[in-house]
Residue, then its C-alpha position, 0 to 999 in steps of 0.5 A: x517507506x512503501x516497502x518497510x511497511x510491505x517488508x514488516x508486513x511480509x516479515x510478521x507473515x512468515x514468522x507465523x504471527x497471527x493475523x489479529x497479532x498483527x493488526x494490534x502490533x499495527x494499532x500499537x505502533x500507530x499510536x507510538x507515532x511510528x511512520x511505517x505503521x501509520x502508512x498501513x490503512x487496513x490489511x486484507x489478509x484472507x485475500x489470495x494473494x494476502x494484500x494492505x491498503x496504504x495511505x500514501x500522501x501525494x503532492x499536486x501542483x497546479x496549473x497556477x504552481x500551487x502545491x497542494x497534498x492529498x491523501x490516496x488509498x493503495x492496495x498492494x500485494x505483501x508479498x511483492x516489493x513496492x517496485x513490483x507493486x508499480x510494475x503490476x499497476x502499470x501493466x494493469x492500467x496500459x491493458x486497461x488503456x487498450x481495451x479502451x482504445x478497442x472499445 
């Protein structure tokens, strides 16, 4: 669902649909209940590079196996598929884990 909702995005970009088309076609789409336009939390376009903010739903388990859903805020590039999404955050946080490690 990550990478439809980054896919859409990145689609209505390159087809040259404004930034305030698209934030309506977002808002029409969350109220016809459709899941991928749900996901988008906010977009930050004018950002270099352009970037959406998705709630994604996490399931936790806890020491006791109780299951518990939470909600997270995401910030993804549109450009970048949500693989290489993952692939950037991860390097961001092993560099952070090692400027920790030297400090």
């Amino acid at each position: 669902e990550v990478d439809s909702a980054l896919k859409v995005i990145k689609s209505a970009l390159d087809n040259s649909l404004s930034w305030t088309a698209l934030e309506e076609l977002i808002k029409v789409e969350k109220k016809a209940g459709n899941p991928i336009a749900s996901l988008i939390h906010k977009l930050k376009l004018d950002s270099d590079p352009p970037k959406a903010v998705l709630e994604l739903s996490t399931t936790i388990q806890n020491e006791n196996e109780e299951k518990s859903q939470t909600m997270a805020l995401v910030e993804l590039f549109v450009m970048q598929s949500a693989h290489s999404n993952i692939r950037i955050m991860y390097e961001a946080k092993k560099r952070f884990e090692e400027k920790v490690m030297r400090t």
